[in-house]
N, C-alpha and C positions, 0 to 999 in steps of 0.2 A: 316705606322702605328706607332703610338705614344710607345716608347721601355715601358712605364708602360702597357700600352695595352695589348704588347705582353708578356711582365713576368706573369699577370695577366691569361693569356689564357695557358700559360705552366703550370703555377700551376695548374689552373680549370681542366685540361685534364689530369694530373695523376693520381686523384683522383680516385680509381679504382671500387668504391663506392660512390653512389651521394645521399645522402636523408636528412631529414631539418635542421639537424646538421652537415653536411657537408655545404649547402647552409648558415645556421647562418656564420658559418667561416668564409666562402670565401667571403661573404656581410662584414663584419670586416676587413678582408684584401683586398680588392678593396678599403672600405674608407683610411686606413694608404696608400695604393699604392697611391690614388689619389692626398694624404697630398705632396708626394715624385714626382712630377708628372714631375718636371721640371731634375729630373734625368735622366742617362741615363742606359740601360739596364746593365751593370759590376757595376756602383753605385748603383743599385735596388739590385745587386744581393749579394754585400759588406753588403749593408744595411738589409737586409731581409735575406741573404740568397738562396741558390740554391733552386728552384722548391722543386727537388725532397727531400730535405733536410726538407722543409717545412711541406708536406705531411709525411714523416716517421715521424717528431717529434707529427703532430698531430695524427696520429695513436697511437704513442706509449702514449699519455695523454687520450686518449679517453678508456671508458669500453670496455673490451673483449668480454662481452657479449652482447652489440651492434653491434659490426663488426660481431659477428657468428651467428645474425639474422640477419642481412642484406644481409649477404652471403648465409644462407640457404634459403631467401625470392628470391635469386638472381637466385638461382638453381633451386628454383621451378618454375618460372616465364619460365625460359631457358628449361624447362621439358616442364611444359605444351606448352612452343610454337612449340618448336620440335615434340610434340605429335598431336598436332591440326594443323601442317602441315605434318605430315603421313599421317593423316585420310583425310584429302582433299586430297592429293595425292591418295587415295586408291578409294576414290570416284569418282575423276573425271577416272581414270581408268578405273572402272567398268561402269561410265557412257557413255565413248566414246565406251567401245567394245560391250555392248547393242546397242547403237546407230549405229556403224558398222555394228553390225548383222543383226539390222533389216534394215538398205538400203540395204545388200545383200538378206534380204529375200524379200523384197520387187521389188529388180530388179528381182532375180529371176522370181517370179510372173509377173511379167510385160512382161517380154520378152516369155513366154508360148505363144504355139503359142494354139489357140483355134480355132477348127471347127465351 
C-alpha cells in the first residue's frame, strides 16, 4: 500500500464523527495528500502532520454546535438500534415458547391413546 494511502486511511478513521463536512475535508486532504504522493509516510507526516493532530485541529476550527448535533443524532441512532434489537429479542422469545408449547401440545395429543 502506497504510504500516502495509508496516512490517508489513519486520518479518515479517527474521525469519531463522519458527516458532509467531515467528508468536504477529507475530499481536500486526499487532493493535497495525492499532490505529496511520491513521499513517504514520516515526509507526509513532517508535511501535514500527525493523524491524530489533523483531526483535533479540525475539531477545534469547526462550530460547537455542529459536533453536539452530530453527537446527539449519534445517540439517538445508538438508542433506537439498541431498542429495536430488544424488541426482536423479546419477540422472537415469545415466538419460539408459543411455538414450543404448542408442539408439546400437540405431541401430547398425538401420543393419547384413543379407544
Amino acid at each position: 500500500m502506497k504510504d500516502s494511502k495509508k496516512y490517508y486511511r489513519e486520518v479518515k478513521k479517527l474521525f469519531p464523527l463522519y458527516g458532509r463536512k467531515e467528508a468536504l475535508f477529507l475530499k481536500a486532504l486526499k487532493r493535497q495528500i495525492q499532490e505529496y504522493q511520491d513521499l513517504n509516510y514520516q515526509e507526509l507526516v513532517s508535511h501535514f502532520g500527525k493523524p491524530l493532530d489533523i483531526v483535533i485541529s479540525y475539531y477545534e476550527s469547526i462550530d460547537s454546535a455542529y459536533i453536539i448535533k452530530k453527537v446527539n443524532i449519534k445517540k439517538f441512532l445508538a438508542f433506537i438500534l439498541i431498542t429495536l434489537f430488544f424488541l426482536i429479542t423479546v419477540y422472537l422469545r415469545y415466538y419460539l415458547y408459543t411455538d414450543y408449547q404448542s408442539s408439546q401440545y400437540n405431541h401430547t395429543v398425538e401420543s393419547m391413546i384413543i379407544k
